[in-house]
C-alpha positions as CSV (number, residue, x, y, z in Angstrom):
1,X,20.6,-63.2,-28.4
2,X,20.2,-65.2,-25.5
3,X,22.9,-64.6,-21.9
4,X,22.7,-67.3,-19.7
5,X,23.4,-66.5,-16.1
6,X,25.8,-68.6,-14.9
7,X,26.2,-68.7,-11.2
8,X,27.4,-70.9,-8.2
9,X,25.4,-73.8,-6.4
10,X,27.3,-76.4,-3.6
11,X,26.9,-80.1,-3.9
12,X,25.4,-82.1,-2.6
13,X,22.4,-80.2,-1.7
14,X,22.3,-78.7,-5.2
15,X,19.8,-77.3,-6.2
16,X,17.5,-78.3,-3.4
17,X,18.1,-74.3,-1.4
18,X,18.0,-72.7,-4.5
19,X,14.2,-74.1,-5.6
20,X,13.0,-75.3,-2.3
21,X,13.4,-72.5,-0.8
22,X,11.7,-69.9,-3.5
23,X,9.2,-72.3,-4.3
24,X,8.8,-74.6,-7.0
25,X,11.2,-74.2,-10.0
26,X,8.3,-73.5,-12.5
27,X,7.6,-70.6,-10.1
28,X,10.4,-69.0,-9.8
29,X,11.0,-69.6,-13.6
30,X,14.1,-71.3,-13.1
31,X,16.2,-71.7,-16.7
32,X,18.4,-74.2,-15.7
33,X,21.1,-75.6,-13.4
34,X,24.5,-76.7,-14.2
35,X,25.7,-79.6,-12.2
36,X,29.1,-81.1,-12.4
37,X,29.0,-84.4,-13.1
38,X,32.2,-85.1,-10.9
39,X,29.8,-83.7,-8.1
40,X,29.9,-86.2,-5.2
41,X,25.8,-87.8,-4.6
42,X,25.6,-86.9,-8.0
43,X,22.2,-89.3,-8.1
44,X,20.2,-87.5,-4.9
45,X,21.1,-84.2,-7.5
46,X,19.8,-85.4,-10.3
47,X,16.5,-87.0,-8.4
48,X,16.2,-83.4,-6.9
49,X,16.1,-82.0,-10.4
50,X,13.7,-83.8,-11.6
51,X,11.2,-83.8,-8.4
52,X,11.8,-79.9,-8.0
53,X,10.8,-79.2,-11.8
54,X,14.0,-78.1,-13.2
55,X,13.5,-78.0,-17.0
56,X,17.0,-77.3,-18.2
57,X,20.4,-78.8,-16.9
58,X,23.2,-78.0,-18.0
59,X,26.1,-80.7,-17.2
60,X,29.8,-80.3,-17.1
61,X,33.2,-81.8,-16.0
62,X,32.2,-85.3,-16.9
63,X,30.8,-87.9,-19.9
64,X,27.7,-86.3,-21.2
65,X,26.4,-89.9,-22.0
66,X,26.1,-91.0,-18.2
67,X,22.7,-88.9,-17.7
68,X,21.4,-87.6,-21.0
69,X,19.4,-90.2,-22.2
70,X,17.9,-90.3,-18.4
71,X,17.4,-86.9,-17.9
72,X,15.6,-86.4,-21.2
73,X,13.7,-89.6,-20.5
74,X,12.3,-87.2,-17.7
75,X,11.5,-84.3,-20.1
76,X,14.5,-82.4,-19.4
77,X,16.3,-80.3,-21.6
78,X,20.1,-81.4,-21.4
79,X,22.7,-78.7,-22.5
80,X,26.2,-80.0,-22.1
81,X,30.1,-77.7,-21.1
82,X,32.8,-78.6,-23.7
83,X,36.8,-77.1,-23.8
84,X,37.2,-78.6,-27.3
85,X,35.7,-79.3,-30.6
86,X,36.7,-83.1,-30.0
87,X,34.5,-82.9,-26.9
88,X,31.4,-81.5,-28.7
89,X,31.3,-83.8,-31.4
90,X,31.3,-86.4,-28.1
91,X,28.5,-84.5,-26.5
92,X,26.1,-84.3,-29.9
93,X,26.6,-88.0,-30.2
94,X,25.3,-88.7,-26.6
95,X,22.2,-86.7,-27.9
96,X,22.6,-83.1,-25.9
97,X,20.1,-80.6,-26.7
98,X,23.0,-77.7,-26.7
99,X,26.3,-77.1,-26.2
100,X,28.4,-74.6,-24.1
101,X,31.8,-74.2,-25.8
102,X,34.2,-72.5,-22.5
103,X,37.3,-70.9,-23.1
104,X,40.3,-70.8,-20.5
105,X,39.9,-67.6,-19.6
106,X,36.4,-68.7,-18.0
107,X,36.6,-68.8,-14.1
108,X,37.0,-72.0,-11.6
109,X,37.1,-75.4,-13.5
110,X,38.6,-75.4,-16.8
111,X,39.5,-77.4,-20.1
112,X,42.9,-79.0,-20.1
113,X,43.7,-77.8,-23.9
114,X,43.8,-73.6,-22.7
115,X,42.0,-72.9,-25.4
116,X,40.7,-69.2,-26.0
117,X,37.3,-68.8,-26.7
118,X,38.2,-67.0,-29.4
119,X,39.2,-70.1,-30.9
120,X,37.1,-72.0,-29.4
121,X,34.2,-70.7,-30.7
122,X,34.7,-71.3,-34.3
123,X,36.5,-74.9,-33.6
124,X,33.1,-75.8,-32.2
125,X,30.8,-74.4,-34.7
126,X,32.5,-76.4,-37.3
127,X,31.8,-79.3,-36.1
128,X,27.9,-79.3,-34.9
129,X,25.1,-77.9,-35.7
130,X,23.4,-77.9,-32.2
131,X,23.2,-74.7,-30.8
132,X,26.1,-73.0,-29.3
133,X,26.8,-70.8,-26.6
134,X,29.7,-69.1,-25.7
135,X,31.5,-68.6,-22.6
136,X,35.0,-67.6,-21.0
137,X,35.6,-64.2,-21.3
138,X,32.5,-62.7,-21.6
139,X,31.0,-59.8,-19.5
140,X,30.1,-56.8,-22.4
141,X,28.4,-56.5,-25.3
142,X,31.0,-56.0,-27.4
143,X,31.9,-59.5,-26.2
144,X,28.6,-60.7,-27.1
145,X,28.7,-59.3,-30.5
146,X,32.2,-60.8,-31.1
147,X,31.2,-64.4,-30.2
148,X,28.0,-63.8,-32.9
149,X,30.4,-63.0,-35.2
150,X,32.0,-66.3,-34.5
151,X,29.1,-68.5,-34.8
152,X,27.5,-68.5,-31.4
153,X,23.6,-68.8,-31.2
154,X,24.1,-67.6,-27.5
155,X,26.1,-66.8,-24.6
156,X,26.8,-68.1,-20.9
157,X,27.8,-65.4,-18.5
158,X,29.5,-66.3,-15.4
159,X,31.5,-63.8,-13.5
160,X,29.9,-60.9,-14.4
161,X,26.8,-62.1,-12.8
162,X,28.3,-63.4,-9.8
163,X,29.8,-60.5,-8.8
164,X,25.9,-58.9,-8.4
165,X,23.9,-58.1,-5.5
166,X,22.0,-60.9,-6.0
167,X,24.5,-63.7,-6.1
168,X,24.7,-66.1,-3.1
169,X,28.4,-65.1,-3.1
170,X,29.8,-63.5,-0.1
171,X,30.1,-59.8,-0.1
172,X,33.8,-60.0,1.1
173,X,34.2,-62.5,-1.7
174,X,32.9,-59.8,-4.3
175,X,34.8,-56.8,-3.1
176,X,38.0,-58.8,-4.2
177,X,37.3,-59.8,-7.1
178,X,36.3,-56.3,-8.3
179,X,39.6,-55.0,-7.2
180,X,41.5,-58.0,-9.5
181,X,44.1,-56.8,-12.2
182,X,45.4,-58.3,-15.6
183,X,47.3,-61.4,-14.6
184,X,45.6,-61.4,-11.1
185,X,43.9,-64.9,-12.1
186,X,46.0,-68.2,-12.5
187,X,45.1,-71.8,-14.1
188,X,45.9,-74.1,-11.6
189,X,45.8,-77.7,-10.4
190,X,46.1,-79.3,-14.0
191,X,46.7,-82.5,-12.4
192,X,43.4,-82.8,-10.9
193,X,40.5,-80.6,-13.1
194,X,42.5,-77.5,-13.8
195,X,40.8,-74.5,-11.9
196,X,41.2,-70.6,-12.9
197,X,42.0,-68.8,-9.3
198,X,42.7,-65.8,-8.3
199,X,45.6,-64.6,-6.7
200,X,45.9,-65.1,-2.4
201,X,47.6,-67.5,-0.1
202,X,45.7,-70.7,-1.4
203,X,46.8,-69.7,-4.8
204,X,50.7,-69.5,-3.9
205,X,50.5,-72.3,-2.4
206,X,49.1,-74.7,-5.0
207,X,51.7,-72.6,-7.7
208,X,54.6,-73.3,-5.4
209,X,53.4,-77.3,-4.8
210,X,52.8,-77.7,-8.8
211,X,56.1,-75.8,-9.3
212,X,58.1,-78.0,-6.7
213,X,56.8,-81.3,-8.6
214,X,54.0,-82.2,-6.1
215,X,51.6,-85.6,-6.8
216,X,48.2,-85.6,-7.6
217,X,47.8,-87.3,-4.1
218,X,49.6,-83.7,-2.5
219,X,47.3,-81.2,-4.7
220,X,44.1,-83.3,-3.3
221,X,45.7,-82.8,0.4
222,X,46.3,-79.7,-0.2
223,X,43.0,-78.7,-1.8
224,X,40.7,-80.3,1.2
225,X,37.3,-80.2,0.9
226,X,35.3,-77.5,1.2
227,X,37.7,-74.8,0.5
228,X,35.5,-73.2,-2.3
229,X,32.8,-73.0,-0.1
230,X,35.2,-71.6,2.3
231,X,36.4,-68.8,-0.4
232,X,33.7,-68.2,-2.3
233,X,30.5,-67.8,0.0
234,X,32.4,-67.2,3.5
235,X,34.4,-65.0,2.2
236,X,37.5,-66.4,3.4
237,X,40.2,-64.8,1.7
238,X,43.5,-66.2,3.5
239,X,42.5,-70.2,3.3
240,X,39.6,-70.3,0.9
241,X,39.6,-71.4,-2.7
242,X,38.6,-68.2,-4.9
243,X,37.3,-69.3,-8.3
244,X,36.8,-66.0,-10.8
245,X,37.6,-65.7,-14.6
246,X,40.3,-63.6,-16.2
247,X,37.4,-61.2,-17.3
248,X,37.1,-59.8,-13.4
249,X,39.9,-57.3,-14.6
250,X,37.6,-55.6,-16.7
251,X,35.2,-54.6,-13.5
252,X,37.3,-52.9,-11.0
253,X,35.6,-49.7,-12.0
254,X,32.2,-50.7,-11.7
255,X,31.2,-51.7,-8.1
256,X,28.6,-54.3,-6.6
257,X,25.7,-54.1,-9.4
258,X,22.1,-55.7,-9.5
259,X,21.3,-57.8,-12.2
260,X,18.6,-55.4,-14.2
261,X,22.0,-53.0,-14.2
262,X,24.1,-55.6,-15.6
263,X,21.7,-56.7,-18.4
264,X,20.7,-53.4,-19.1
265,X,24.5,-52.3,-20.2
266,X,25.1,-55.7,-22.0
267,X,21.9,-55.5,-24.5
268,X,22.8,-51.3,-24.5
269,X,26.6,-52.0,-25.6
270,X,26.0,-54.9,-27.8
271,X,23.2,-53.0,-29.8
272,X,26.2,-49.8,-29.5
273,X,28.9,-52.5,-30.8
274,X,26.3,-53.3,-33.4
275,X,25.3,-49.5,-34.7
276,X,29.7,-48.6,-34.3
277,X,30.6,-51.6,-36.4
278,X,27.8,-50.8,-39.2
279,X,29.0,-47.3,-39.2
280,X,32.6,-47.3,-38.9
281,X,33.8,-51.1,-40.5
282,X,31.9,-52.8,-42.8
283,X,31.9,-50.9,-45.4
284,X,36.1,-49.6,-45.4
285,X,35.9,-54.1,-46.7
286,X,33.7,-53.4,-49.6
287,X,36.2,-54.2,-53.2
């Protein structure tokens, strides 16, 4: 069962400091990159991609056709994000090699339709036969095993992972997040690219703008550049943009993990979820 790792990068210099500075991307075994297509510069990105010897992209917020047929002209890989079956079906015609179906409960940028990847999942599988991965929601094995019962091949693991020792995150940043409740995380700015937030000053204030009718043209003023940066890997908490999914409320009892922690309990409660289902459900269906 493949988990991708799903993780943070800042335009434009993306993913220049995160090859570059390791090495070459064959050396340090990169998997992939996901790149927003929205991304400002979005052709020095994709040059670096191909000149750093990234194998695997994985594009989102944006038409899949603009660099597909380039990027796999270059022997790349091209895995595209979807919210919606409609959107899938769009991405297997411009000739993806994958798909990510991502649920609203995912963190930072969003589908408009706030659909759960619970229905997602299946909407999605119907549709194409490319292989799927699942995301939004998803940081245990029980998770895992759910979205294989769905029809996912794979899945895409975001906030789980970015709340590790090893993410580029700030530590302030991380602390936060690990002490989030149910309800502590918001979809927001649905005018612009709706974004999943959790709750602080910048978050009030982009609820209270939306809420007192404000204009596209307010929420970009208001939203400034920079302010996920700000939030996220400077660990400003009063002004900063903090981007987390819904599924951070499930961690407030676990801490700052490494990664080898983190993978071990997802493969240890999936192949649990797996032996406890056997034992305890399938059969009580048998007629």
């Amino acid at each position: 069962m493949p988990v991708v790792w799903g993780c943070w990068v800042q335009a434009p210099c993306i993913p220049k400091p995160y090859v570059s500075i390791y090495g070459s991307a064959v050396r340090l075994r990169i998997i992939g990159v996901n790149i927003p297509l929205m991304y400002p510069q979005i052709e020095e990105i994709m040059q670096i991609v191909v000149d750093e010897g990234v194998r695997i992209v994985f594009t989102s917020a944006g038409n899949p056709t603009t660099w597909t047929a380039w990027l796999k002209q270059h022997g790349i890989t091209v895995v595209h994000v979807v919210s919606s079956s409609r959107f899938a079906m769009k991405a297997e015609a411009a000739g993806v090699d994958a798909i990510v179906a991502e649920g609203f409960e995912a963190g930072g940028h969003n589908g408009r339709e706030e659909t759960t990847t619970l229905c997602l999942i299946p909407a999605v599988r119907a549709v194409t036969s490319l292989p799927l991965i699942a995301a939004g929601g998803i940081a245990t094995g029980e998770a895992i095993l759910a979205m294989r019962a769905l029809g996912a091949d794979g899945v895409q693991v975001g906030t789980r992972f970015a709340l590790t020792e090893e993410s580029s995150a700030s530590e302030v940043f991380k602390e936060y997040c690990l002490h989030l409740k149910e309800g502590d995380t918001r979809l927001l700015l649905k005018k612009l690219s709706p974004v999943r937030l959790a709750r602080g000053n910048f978050q009030q204030a982009v609820a209270a703008a939306e809420a007192a009718g404000a204009t596209e043209e307010d929420l970009r003023i208001l939203l400034s550049r920079g302010r996920a940066k700000r939030g996220i890997f400077e660990g400003d908490l009063e002004e900063g943009e903090l981007e987390i999914g819904q599924v951070s409320a499930l961690l407030n009892e676990k801490g700052i993990q490494t990664v080898a922690e983190v993978m071990d309990e997802l493969v240890t409660g999936y192949q649990q979820a797996c032996e406890t289902l056997a034992a305890n459900v399938c059969e009580r269906w048998d007629v």
